[in-house]
C-alpha positions, -999 to +999 in steps of 0.1 A: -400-099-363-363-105-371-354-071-393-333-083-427-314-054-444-303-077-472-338-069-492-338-031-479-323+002-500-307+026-476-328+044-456-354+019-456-389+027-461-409+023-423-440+016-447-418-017-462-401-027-428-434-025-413-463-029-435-477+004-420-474+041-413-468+051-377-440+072-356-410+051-361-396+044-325-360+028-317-344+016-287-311+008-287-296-019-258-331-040-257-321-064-232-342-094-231-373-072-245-393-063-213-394-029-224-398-031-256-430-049-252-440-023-230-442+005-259-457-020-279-487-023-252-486+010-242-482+024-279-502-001-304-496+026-329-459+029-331-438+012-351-407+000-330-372-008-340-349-024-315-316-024-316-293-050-292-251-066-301-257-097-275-267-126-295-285-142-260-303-111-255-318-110-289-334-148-285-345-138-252-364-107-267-380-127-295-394-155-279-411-128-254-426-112-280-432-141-301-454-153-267-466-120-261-485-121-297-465-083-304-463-077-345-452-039-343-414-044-334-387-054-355-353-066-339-315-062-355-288-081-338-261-054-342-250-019-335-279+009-329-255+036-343-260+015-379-298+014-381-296+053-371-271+062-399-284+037-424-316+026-421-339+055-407-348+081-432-339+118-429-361+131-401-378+096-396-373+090-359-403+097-336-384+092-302-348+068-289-351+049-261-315+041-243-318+019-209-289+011-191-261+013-217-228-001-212-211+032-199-175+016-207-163+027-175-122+029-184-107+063-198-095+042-229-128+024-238-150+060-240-143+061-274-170+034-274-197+051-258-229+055-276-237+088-260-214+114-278-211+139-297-207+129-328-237+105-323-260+135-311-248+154-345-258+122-364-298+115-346-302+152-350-304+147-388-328+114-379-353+128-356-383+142-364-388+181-353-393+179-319-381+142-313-359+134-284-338+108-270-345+094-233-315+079-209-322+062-184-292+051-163-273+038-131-240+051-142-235+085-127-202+095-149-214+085-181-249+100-175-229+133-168-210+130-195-235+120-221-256+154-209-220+169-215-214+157-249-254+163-261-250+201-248-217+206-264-232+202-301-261+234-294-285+209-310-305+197-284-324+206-251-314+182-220-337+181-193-331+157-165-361+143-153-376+120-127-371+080-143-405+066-160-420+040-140-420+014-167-383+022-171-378+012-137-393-019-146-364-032-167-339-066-159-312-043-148-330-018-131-345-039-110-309-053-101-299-017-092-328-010-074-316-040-053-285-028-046-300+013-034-280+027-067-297+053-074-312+052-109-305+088-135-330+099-163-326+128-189-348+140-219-324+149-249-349+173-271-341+183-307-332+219-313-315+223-341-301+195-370-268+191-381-253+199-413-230+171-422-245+148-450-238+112-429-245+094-462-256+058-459-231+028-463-225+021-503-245-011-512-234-027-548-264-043-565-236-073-576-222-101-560-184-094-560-162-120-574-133-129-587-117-157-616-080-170-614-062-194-628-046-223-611-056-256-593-067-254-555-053-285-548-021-267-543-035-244-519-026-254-484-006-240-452-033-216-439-031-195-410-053-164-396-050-138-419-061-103-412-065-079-438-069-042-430-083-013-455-099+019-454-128+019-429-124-018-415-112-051-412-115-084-428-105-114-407-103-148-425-107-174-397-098-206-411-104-229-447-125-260-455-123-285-484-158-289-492-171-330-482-183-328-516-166-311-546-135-298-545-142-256-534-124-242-502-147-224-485-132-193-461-154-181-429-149-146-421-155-118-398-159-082-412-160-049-395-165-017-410-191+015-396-207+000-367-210-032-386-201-065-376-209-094-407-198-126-404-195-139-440-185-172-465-161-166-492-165-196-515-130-205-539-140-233-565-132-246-600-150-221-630-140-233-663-110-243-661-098-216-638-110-206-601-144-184-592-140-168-559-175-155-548-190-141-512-217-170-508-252-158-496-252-177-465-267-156-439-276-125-463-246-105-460-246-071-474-226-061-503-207-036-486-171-024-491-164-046-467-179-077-485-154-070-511-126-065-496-131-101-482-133-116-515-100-098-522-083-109-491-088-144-502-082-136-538-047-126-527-041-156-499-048-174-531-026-157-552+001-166-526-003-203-536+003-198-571-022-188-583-029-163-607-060-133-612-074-126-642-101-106-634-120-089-605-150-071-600-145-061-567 
């Protein structure tokens, strides 16, 4: 039910994610699943992705659908912009679901906003001919502007529309329903497709490392270090001795393209030197990103005396 992209090639195969053939149907902002259990009643047929950045949220959505016996949905803790760009295939996506986004109400934060431009030009490439996207909102600004920013690419037809019933059904329309806001719903319809590439994220098939020489015994004195390159951010938070053996081990936080991996870099004696590795611990993907974190600790190392003689990163 949990959807792993450590065993999938980018764009994943709907036939491997889910066993099956059927329209491949996302929502992105899934909430505690209500809805999403819905399609899967209503629509026994489609095969439904669901996309959702609160880790609460996504426990609350799988033990409903664990209970509710539903085998046709897949959940991803993490951003819905990824699984569009990555995951789906070229024209894979049946229809897009968006309840109740986070409008990101200040000026400064709108670069945040799902609903742009940019991200119209991007499902345009991932929807099927004739595939739409359906908002349903409380947020009277950001549902004008997202109508703005779809109609400003010439790639889709908007169409506002009365709210479906089940929509209305939802854990936070049912607060605003409380509270007499009244509640906004628009069809985004493909028209047209977009004609940038919007390649995948690069995946390497190895597990970057790195060998130095040098004792860690004489690596101590650590404080947060951040370490910026092209496309993201690698933030080591902190370093271990191992109870047993004598690694460091390095927790991390990475963010690069809409996607947010918390990692373990792994610095221990190789023969007679040092192997600094990315550990498998919670199937991270080799991305740039996953690299770059092995050579941020690779150079915090190097920093301590000692010294790198070689890298494949």
């Amino acid at each position: 039910m949990m959807l792993s992209l450590s065993n999938l090639n980018f764009p994943a195969s709907p036939e491997r994610v889910f066993g099956r053939t059927g329209p491949l149907v996302l929502e992105v902002g899934f909430g505690d699943g209500r809805f999403l259990a819905h399609l899967a009643r209503a629509h026994p047929a489609w095969n439904l992705l669901g996309a959702e950045v609160s880790p609460a949220s996504v426990t609350r959505a799988f033990k409903r659908l664990r209970r509710e016996g539903i085998t046709t949905a897949r959940l991803y803790k993490g951003h819905g912009r990824f699984l569009v760009r990555n995951v789906v295939p070229p024209r894979g996506l049946h229809r897009v679901y968006v309840n109740f986004p986070d409008p990101w109400p200040r000026k400064r934060h709108h670069k945040n906003r799902l609903l742009q431009a940019g991200f119209f030009r991007l499902l345009s490439t991932r929807l099927e001919d004739g595939g739409a996207l359906r908002l349903t909102t409380d947020h009277a600004e950001y549902f004008a502007f997202a109508l703005e920013e779809a109609r400003s690419t010439g790639l889709f037809a908007v169409e506002e529309q009365p709210p479906p019933p089940a929509t209305l059904q939802t854990k936070y329309a049912l607060k605003w329903r409380e509270q007499a806001r009244p509640i906004h719903h628009a069809v985004f319809a493909k028209t047209a497709e977009a004609d940038e590439p919007f390649e995948p994220i690069q995946i390497s098939k190895d597990m970057q490392h790195a060998l130095l020489e040098g004792d860690l015994s004489a690596a101590g004195g650590f404080t947060k270090q951040v370490h910026r390159f092209s496309g993201g951010v690698v933030i080591l938070l902190n370093v271990y001795r191992e109870m047993e053996g004598e690694g460091l081990l390095f927790p991390a936080i990475i963010e690069e393209e809409d996607l947010r991996q918390e990692v373990l870099v792994k610095a221990r004696p190789h023969e007679g030197g040092v192997y600094v590795g990315l550990q498998r611990f919670g199937d991270p993907l080799t991305t740039k990103g996953a690299a770059e974190a092995v050579r941020a600790v690779t150079e915090w190392l190097e920093t301590r005396g000692l010294r790198r003689v070689e890298t494949w990163f």
